[in-house]
C-alpha positions in Angstrom: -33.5 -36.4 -28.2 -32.1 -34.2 -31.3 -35.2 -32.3 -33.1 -35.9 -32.6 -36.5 -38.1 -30.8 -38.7 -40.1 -34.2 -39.5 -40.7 -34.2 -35.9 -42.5 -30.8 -35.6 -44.7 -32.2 -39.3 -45.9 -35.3 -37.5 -47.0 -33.5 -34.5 -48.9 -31.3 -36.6 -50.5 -33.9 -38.0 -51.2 -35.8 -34.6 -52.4 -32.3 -33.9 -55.1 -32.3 -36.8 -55.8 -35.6 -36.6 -57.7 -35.5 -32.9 -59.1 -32.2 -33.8 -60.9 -33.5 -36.7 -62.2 -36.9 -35.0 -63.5 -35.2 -32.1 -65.3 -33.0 -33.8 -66.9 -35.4 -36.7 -66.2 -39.7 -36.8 -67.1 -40.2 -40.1 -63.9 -38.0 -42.0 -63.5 -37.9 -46.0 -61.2 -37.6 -48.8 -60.2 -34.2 -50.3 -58.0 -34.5 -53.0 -56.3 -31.4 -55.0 -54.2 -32.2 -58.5 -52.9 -28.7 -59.4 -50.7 -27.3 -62.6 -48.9 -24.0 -62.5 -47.2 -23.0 -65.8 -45.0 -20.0 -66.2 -44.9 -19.4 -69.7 -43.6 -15.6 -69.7 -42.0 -13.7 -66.7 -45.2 -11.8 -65.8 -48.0 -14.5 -66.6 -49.2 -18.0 -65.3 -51.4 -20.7 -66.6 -52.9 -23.0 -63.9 -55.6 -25.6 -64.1 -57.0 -27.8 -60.5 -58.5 -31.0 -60.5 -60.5 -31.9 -57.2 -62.3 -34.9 -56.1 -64.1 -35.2 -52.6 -65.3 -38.1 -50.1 -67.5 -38.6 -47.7 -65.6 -41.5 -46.2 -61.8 -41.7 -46.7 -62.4 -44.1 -49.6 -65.7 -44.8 -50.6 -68.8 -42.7 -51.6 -67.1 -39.7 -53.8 -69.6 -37.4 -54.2 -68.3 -34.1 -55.8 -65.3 -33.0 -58.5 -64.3 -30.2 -60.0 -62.0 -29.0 -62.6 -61.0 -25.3 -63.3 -58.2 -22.9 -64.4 -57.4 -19.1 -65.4 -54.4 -17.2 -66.2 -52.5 -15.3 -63.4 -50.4 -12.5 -63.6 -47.7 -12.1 -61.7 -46.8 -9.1 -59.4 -43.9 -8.3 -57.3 -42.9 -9.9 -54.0 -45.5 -12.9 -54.8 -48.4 -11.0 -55.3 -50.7 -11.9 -57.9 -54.0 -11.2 -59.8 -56.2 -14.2 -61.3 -58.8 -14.7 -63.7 -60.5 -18.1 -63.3 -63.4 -20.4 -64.1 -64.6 -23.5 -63.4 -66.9 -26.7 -63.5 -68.7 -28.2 -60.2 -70.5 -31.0 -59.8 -72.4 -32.4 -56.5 -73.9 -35.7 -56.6 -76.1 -37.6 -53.7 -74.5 -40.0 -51.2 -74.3 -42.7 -50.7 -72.4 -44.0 -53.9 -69.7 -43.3 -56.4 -70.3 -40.3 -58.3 -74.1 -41.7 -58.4 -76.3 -39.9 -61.2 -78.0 -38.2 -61.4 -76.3 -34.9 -60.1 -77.7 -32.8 -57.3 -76.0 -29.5 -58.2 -74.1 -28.3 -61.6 -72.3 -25.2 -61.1 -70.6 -22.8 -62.6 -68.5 -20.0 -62.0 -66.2 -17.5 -62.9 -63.8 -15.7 -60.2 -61.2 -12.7 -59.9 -58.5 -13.0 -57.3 -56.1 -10.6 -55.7 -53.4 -12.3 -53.3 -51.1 -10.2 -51.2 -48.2 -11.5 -49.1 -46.3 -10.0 -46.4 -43.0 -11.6 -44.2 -42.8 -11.6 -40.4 -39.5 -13.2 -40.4 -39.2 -16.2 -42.1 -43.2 -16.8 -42.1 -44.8 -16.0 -44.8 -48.6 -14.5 -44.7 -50.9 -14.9 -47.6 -54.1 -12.4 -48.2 -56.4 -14.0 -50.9 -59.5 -12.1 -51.8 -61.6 -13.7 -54.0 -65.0 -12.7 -55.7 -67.1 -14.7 -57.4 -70.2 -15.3 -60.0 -72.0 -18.5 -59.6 -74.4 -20.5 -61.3 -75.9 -22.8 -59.5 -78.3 -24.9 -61.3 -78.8 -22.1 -63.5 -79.3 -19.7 -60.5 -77.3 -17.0 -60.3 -75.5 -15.8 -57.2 -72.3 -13.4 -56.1 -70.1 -14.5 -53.2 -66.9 -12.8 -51.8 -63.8 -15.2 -49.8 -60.9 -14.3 -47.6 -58.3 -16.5 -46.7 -55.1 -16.1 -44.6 -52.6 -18.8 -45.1 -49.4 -18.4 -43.0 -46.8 -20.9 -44.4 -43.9 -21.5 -42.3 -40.8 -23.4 -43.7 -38.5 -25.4 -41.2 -34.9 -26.4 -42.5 -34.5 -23.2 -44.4 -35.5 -19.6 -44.4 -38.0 -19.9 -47.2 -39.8 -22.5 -49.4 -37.1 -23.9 -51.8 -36.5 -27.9 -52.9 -35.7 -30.2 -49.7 -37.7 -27.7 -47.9 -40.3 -28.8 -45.0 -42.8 -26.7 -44.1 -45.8 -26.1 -41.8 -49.2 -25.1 -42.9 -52.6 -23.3 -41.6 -55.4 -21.2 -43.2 -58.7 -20.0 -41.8 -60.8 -18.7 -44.9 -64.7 -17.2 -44.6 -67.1 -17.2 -47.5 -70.4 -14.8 -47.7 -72.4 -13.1 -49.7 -74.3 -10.0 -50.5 -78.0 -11.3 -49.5 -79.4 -12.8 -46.2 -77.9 -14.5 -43.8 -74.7 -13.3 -45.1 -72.3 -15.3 -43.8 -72.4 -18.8 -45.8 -69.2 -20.6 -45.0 -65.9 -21.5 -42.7 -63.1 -23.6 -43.7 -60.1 -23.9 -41.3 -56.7 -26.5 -42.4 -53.9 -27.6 -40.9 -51.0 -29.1 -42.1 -47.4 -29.5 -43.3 -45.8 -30.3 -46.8 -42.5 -30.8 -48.8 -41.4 -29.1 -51.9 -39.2 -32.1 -53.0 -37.9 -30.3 -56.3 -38.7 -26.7 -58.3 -41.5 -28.7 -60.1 -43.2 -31.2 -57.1 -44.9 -29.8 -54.0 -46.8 -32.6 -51.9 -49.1 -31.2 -49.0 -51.2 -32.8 -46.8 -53.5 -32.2 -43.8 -56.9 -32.0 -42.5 -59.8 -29.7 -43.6 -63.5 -28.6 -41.2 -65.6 -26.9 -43.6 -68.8 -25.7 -41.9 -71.6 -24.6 -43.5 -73.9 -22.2 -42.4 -78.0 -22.8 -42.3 -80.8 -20.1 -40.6 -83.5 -23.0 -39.9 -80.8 -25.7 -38.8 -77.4 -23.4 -37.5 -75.8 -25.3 -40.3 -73.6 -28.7 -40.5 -70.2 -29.1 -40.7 -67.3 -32.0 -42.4 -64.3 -33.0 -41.6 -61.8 -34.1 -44.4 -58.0 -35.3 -44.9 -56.0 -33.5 -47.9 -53.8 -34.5 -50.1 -52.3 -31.6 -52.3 -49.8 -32.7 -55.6 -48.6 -29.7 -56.6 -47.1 -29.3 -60.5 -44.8 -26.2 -61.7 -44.0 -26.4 -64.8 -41.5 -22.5 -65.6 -40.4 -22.3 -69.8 -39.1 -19.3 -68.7 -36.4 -20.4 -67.1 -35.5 -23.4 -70.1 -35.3 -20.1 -72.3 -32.7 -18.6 -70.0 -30.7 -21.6 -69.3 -31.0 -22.5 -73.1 -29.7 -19.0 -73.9 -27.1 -19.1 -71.2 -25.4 -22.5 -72.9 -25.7 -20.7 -75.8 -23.7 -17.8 -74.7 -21.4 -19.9 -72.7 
C-alpha cells in the first residue's frame, strides 16, 4: 500500500474521534472564522469570529468576536494587543436570551517559535483582563502548539499538515488552576490566503466543590490572510520590469 500524507490526516482524525466519544457522547460544534491582514512588513491586523455548540448542530450557546494589531518579530515571533466581546447564553436553545455571562476582555500576547527539524513548536503566553458581568478578574494562558507539515518541509500552499496543542489557563487567586484544553488535528493551507483546519477539542474546567466538568467539541478553523505588502512589491516590481 503506497502512503500518503491524506492517510496519516485521516488517522489523526480516527485518532481524535474515539478519544473524544469515550470520554463525553454528547460532542458540539466549535467554529473559528479568522482574518489576518498584513498591512506593513512589521504589523498585522486580525479579527476572529467564534460560535460554539453543545450538540454538533443544534443548541448554540456562546459567540464571540475579537481582534488587535500584531507586530511582527523575527523567525515568526510575535507580540499582540487584543480585545474582545463574549457572550454565554443557557442551554438548551439557540442563542436563547437572555444571556448568562457578558464578558469582556482585553489581552497582551507574546508567541515564540522554535524548529526541531521540520516541526515547528509554538510558545503562546497570554495575559489577560476580564470582565465578567462587570466583575473584574486577571488570568494568564500557555499553549504549546507543535505543527508538523507532511509533503513539504514547512507550511506553504498544497501543504498538509498535522496538528496538537495542550494549553492551561489560571489565575492569580484560589484554586489557581481554572482550565485545560487539549486538540488534535490536521489541516491544509490550500493557497497563501486559505487555511482550513479541523479537529477535536476537550476543554475541562476546573471546580473546588464539584472537581469540575469537562466538553468535548469538533473544530472547524477557516483561516483568511489577506498581505498588501506583498501587492505593493509585486506592483512595484511590474513597474520596474
Amino acid at each position: 500500500m503506497t502512503f500518503h500524507p491524506k492517510h496519516l490526516i485521516v488517522a489523526t482524525l480516527l485518532l481524535a474521534t474515539s478519544t473524544t466519544f469515550s470520554q463525553n457522547n454528547r460532542t458540539g460544534s466549535w467554529d473559528v472564522f479568522a482574518l489576518n491582514a498584513k498591512i506593513k512588513k512589521d504589523w498585522t491586523l486580525y479579527l476572529e469570529t467564534q460560535t460554539r455548540s453543545q450538540n454538533t448542530t443544534s443548541d448554540f450557546y456562546y459567540h464571540e468576536i475579537k481582534g488587535g494589531i500584531q507586530y511582527n518579530l523575527p523567525h515568526n515571533n510575535s507580540l499582540f494587543l487584543g480585545t474582545g466581546n463574549y457572550v454565554t447564553y443557557p442551554f438548551p436553545g439557540n442563542y436563547h436570551s437572555p444571556a448568562t455571562t457578558k464578558e469582556y476582555r482585553l489581552w497582551e500576547q507574546f508567541v515564540f517559535n522554535n524548529y526541531i527539524g521540520r516541526v515547528q513548536l509554538e510558545h503562546r503566553y497570554r495575559i489577560e483582563q476580564r470582565w465578567v458581568n462587570g466583575i473584574y478578574s486577571n488570568r494568564f494562558r500557555f499553549r504549546l502548539n507543535p505543527i508538523i507539515p507532511i509533503n513539504h518541509t514547512k507550511v506553504i500552499p498544497s501543504t498538509f499538515y498535522a496538528t496538537t496543542f495542550e494549553e492551561i489557563f489560571f489565575t492569580d487567586k484560589a484554586p489557581y488552576f481554572l482550565r485545560n484544553r487539549f486538540f488534535i488535528g490536521a489541516g491544509y493551507k490550500f493557497t497563501k490566503t486559505f487555511t482550513l483546519q479541523g479537529g477535536f477539542i476537550r476543554q475541562f474546567d476546573y471546580n473546588t466543590s464539584t472537581g469540575g466538568s469537562g466538553k468535548n467539541f469538533a473544530q472547524l478553523l477557516f483561516s483568511f490572510t489577506l498581505d498588501r505588502t506583498s501587492h505593493k512589491e509585486r506592483s512595484l516590481q511590474s513597474a520596474i520590469d
